[in-house]
C-alpha positions as a printed Julia matrix, in Angstrom:
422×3 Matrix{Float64}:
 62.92  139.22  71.85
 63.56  136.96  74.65
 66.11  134.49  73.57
 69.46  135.57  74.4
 72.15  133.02  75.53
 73.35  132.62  78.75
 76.38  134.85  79.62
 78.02  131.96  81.93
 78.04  128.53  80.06
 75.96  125.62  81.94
 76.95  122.6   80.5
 76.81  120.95  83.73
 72.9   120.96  83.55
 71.77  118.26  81.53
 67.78  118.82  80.38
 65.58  115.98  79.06
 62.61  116.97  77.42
 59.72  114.49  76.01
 57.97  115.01  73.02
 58.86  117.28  70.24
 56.1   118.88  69.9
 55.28  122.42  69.76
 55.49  122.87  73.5
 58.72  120.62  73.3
 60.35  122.29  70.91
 60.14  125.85  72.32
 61.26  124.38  75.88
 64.19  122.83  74.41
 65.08  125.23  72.27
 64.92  127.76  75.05
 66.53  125.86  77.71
 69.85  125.42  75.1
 70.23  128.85  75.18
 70.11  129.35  79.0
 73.19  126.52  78.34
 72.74  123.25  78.94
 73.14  120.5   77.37
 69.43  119.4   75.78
 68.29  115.85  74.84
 64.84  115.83  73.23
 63.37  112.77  72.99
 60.64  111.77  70.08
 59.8   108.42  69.11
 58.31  109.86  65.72
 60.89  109.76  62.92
 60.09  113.78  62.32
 59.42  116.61  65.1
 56.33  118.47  64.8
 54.18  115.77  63.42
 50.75  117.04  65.03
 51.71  120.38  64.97
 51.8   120.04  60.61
 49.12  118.99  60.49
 47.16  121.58  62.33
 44.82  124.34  61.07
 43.98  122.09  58.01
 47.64  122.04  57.63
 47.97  125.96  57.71
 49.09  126.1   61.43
 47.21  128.7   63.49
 50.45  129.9   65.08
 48.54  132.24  67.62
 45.56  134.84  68.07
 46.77  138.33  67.66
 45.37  140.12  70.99
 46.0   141.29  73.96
 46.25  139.35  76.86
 42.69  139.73  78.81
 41.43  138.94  75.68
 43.36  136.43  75.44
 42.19  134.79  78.46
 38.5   135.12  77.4
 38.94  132.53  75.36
 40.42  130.0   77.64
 37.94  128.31  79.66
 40.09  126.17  81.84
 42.23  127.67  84.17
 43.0   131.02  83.15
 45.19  132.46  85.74
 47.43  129.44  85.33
 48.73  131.67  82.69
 49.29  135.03  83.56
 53.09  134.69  84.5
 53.61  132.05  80.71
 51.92  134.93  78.86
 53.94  137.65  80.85
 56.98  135.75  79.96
 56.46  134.98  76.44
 53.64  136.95  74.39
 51.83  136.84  71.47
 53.63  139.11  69.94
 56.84  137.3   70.98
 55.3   134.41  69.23
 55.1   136.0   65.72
 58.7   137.98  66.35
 60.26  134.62  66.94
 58.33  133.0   63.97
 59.31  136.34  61.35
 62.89  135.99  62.77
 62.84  132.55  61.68
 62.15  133.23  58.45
 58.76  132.69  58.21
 56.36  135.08  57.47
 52.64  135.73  58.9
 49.58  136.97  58.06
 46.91  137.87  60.55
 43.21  136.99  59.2
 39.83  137.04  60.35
 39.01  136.8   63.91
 42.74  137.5   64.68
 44.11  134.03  63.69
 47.38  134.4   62.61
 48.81  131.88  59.98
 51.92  131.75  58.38
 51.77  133.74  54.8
 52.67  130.4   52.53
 49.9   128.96  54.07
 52.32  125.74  55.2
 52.28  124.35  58.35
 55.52  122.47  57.53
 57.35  125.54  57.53
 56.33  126.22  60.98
 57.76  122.78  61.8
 60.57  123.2   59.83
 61.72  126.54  61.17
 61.32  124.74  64.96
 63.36  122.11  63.74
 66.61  124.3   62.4
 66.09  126.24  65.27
 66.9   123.9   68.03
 69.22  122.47  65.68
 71.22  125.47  65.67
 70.46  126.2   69.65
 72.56  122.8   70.21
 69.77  120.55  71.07
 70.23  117.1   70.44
 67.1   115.16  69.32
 66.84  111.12  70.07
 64.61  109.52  68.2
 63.78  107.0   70.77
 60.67  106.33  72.93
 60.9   106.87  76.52
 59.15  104.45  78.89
 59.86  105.73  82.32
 60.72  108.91  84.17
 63.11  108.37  87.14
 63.12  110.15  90.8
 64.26  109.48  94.2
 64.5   111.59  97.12
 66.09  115.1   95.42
 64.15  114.95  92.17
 64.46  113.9   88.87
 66.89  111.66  88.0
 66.59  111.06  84.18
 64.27  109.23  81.4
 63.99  105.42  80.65
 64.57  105.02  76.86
 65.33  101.81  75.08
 65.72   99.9   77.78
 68.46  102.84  78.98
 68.55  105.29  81.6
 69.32  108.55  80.35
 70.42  110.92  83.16
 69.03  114.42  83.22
 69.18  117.55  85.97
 66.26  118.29  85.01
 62.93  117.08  83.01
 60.16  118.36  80.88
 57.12  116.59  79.99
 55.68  117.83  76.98
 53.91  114.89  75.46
 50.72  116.51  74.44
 47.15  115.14  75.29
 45.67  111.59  73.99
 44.24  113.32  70.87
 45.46  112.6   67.64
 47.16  109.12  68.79
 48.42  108.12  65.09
 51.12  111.13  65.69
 52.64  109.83  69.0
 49.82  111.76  71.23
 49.66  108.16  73.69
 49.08  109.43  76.78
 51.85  108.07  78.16
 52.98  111.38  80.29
 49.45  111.75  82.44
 50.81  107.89  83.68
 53.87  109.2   84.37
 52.88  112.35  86.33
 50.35  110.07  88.23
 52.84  107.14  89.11
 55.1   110.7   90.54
 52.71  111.83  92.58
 50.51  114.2   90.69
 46.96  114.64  90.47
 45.6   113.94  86.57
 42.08  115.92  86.48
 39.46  113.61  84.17
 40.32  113.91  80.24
 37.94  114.44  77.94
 38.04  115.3   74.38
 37.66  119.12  73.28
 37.19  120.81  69.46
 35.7   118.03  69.19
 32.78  116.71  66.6
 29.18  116.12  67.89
 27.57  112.48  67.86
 23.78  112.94  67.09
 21.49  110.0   67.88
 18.53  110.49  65.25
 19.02  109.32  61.5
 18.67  112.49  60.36
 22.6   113.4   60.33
 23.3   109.91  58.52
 20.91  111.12  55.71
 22.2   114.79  55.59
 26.29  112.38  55.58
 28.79  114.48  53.34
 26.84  117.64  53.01
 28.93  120.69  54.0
 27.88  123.97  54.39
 28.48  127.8   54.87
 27.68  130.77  56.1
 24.86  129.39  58.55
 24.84  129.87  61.94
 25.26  127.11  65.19
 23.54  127.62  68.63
 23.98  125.31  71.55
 21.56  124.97  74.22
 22.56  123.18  77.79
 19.2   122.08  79.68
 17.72  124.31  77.11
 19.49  127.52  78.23
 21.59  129.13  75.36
 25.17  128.21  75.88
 26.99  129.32  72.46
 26.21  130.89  69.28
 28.88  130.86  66.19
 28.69  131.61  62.64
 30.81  129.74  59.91
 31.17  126.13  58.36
 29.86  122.86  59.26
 29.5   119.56  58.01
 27.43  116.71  58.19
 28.83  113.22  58.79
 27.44  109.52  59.55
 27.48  109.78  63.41
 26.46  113.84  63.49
 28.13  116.96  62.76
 31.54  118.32  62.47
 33.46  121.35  60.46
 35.46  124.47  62.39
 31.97  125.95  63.2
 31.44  122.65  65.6
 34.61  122.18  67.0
 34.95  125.25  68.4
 31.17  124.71  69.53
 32.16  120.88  71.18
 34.93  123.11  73.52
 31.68  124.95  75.58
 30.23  121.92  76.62
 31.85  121.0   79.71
 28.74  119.31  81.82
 28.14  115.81  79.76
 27.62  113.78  82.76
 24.84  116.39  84.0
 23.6   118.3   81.5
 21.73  118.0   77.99
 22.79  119.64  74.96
 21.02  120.95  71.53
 22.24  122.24  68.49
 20.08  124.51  66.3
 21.18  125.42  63.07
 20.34  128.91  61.3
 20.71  127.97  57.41
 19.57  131.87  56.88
 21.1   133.75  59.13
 21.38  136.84  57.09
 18.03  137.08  56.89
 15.43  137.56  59.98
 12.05  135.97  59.44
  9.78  138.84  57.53
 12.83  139.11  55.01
 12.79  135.48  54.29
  8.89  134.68  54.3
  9.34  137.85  51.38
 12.24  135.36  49.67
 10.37  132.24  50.13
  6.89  134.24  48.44
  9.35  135.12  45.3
 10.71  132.03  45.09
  7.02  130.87  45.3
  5.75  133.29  42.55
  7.37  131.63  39.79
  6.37  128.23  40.68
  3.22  128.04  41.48
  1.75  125.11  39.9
  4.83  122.74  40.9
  4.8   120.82  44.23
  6.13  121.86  47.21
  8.68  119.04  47.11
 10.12  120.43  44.25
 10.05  124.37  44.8
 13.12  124.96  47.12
 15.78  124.45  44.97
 16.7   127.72  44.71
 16.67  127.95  48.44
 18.48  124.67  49.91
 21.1   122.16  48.89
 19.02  119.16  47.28
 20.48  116.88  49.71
 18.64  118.87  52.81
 15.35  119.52  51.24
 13.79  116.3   51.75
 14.34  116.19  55.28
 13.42  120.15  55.49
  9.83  119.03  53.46
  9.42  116.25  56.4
 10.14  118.74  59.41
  8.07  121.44  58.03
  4.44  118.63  57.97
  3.29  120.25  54.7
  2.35  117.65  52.07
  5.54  117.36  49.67
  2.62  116.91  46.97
  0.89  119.88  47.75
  0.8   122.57  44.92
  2.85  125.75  45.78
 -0.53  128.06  45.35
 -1.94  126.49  48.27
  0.59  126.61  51.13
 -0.67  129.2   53.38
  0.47  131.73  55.76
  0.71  129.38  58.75
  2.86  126.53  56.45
  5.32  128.92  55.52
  6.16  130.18  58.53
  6.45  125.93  59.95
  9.04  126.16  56.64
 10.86  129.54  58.28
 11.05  127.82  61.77
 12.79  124.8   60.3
 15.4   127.3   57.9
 16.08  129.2   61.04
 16.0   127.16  63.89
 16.37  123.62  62.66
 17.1   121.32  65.9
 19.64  118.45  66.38
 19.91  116.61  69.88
 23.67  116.37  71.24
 24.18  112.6   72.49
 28.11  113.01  73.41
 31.25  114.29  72.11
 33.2   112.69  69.73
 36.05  110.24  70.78
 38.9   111.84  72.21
 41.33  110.35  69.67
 39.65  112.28  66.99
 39.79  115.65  69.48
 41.92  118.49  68.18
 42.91  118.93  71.97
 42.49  116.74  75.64
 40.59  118.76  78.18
 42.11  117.8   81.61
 45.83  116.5   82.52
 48.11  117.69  85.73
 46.3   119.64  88.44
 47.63  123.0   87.63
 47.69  123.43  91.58
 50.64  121.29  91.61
 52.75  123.33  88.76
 54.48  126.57  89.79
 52.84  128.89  87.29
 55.92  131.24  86.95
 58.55  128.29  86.67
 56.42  125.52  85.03
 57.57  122.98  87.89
 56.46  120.46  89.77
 55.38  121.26  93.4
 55.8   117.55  94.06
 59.11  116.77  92.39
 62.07  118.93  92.28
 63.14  119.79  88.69
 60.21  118.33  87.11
 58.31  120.52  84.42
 55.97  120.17  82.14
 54.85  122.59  79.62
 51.73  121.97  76.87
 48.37  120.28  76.33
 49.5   117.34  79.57
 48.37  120.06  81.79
 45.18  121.06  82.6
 44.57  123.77  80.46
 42.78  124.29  77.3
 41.4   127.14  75.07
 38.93  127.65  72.31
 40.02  127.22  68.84
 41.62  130.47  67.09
 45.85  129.92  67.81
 44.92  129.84  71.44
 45.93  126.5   72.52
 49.46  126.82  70.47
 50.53  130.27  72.15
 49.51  127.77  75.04
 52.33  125.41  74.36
 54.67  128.09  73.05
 54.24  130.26  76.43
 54.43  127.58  78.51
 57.21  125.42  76.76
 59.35  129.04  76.64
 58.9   129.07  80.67
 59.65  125.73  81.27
 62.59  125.26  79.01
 64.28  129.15  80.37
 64.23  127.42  84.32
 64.97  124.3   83.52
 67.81  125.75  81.44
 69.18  127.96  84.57
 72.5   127.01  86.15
 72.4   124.92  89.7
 72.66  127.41  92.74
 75.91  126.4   94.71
């Protein structure tokens, strides 16, 4: 473990960090024990406020793997990370969290979650960490970050100028607004020089332009399969659960879908959904025939119960062009298999993304070419940092993005933290 206080005290160093976050917290918890003096600002009444409610409120703490695996799933800037990972793991991730006092479980696909199944005590255990660690947390919103010619100067917070050694900006992405994700820190970094690469949203639902998703509204499902096509080449492929809303489709299976699709101002997408994909196509035209057997004086309207949700068989009846009125004993060969290409491939046109204040994460933020990667800091502004979802770097869903902001915010907060060279 990595956290070991500073042998020479360094309360000369004063650190500001905005946004108590998960990136946040880590950095200021970490830059207390290098010894300085901490002041973490966060305009929320509680820390961690996006962070509990992540992972349907389970908190995905992090992906148990290795670290080229690791950086298979992040899409966006991968070698950014190298030196954040070297410098705090995965597995110094879920050592800090069991030291804590919080116990994890690792489930499928290598998600790791904490075993009470409570993002709140992920939060929690953040909280009494820093706590303990010395930080001091102001519950007050910063407006301004301060320079002049030798760096960082401090934070603007109530109309007061808070003076700092040293700054981190860890203010998240513009996702999730209603828990203090404004946006406010890709203005500052601009207004300081930096460059702020376009945001977009990502794990993100899909807006589909036909009616059919506002028919299909409410219906969830599972175990089905999601394929994306871009200019009709196949982009992704994932297995799990969706759901079906008023403006198109949503569910884990489709946000982590939404993060592939990185060309909407040049490219088309497609969704095509497998509703059988344990079964190939002989194996369900045999399923469909027994289903058949036993009704075969009823109408074909009326036959698939056994086979679909009632809400989707209407609109499967329509897509298939058999007769809904047409009596089971005479479908043929050819209509059945017009019925399997609709169960396995049925097709949904991708108009855009979601909007990016419903995204799970913001695609986009500081130019990593202007961040140090093995300090976190600014190459424009001495003894600025920033650590987190502000920079431009984002990962598929699975606990990637948070050992994201717990790599980074460890980095950020252990230089920042380090005593002034005389």
């Amino acid at each position: 473990m990595r956290f070991m206080r500073n042998s020479t005290t360094n309360d000369n160093i004063t650190v500001a960090v905005i946004g108590a976050g998960a990136a946040g917290l880590m950095a200021a918890g970490t830059a207390a024990l290098q010894g300085a003096c901490v002041l973490l600002f966060e305009h929320n009444e509680k820390v961690g406020r996006k962070l509990a409610i992540t992972g349907k409120g389970r908190c995905n703490v992090t992906n148990h793997c290795d670290m080229q695996e690791f950086l298979t799933h992040v899409p966006q800037n991968p070698r950014f990370l190298y030196s954040a990972l070297g410098a705090f793991s995965v597995q110094d991730t879920m050592d800090f969290f069991e030291k804590q006092g919080v116990p994890l479980k690792t489930e499928r696909g290598n998600r790791v979650f904490p075993v009470s199944d409570n993002a709140r005590d992920i939060v929690d255990a953040l909280f009494y960490w820093v706590r303990k660690c010395g930080v001091t947390i102001v519950h007050e919103e910063v407006t301004d970050i301060r320079a002049d010619e030798n760096g960082v100067a401090g934070v603007m917070a109530n109309g007061r100028l808070y003076k700092a050694d040293r700054v981190i900006v860890a203010t998240g992405g513009k996702s999730y607004p209603l828990t203090g994700s404004t946006g406010d820190g890709y203005v500052w970094a601009e207004k300081l020089g930096h460059k702020i690469t376009p945001l977009r949203a990502s794990l993100v639902p899909l807006v589909c332009p036909n009616k059919t998703c506002p028919r299909l509204q409410g219906l969830s499902l599972k175990n089905v399969s999601l394929t994306i096509f871009e200019n009709e080449k196949k982009l992704h492929s994932g297995f799990g659960e969706m759901l079906f809303t008023h403006f198109g489709i949503s569910g884990p299976l489709v946000l982590s879908a939404s993060s592939h699709m990185r060309k909407w101002d040049k490219a088309s997408y497609r969704a095509e959904i497998d509703f059988k994909p344990a079964l190939d196509e002989t194996a369900l035209d045999k399923r469909i025939l027994s289903d058949f057997s036993g009704e075969l004086n009823v109408d074909f309207r009326n036959s698939l119960g056994k086979l679909l949700p009632r809400k989707l068989i209407p609109i499967i009846v329509e897509r298939s062009g058999i007769d809904p009125h047409q009596k089971v004993n005479a479908i043929t060969k050819k209509q059945r298999h017009a019925l399997i290409r609709q169960l396995k491939h049925f097709s949904l046109e991708i108009s855009e993304p979601g909007p990016i204040q419903d995204a799970i994460i913001t695609s986009g933020g500081v130019s990593v070419r202007e961040i140090v990667p093995k300090t976190m800091e600014s190459k424009k502004v001495p003894n600025l940092y920033f650590a987190g979802e502000i920079m431009d770097v984002d990962a598929y869903t699975g606990g990637f993005n948070l050992q994201i902001a717990w790599s980074t915010g460890y980095l950020a907060g252990y230089h920042a933290g380090q005593a002034i060279e005389q």
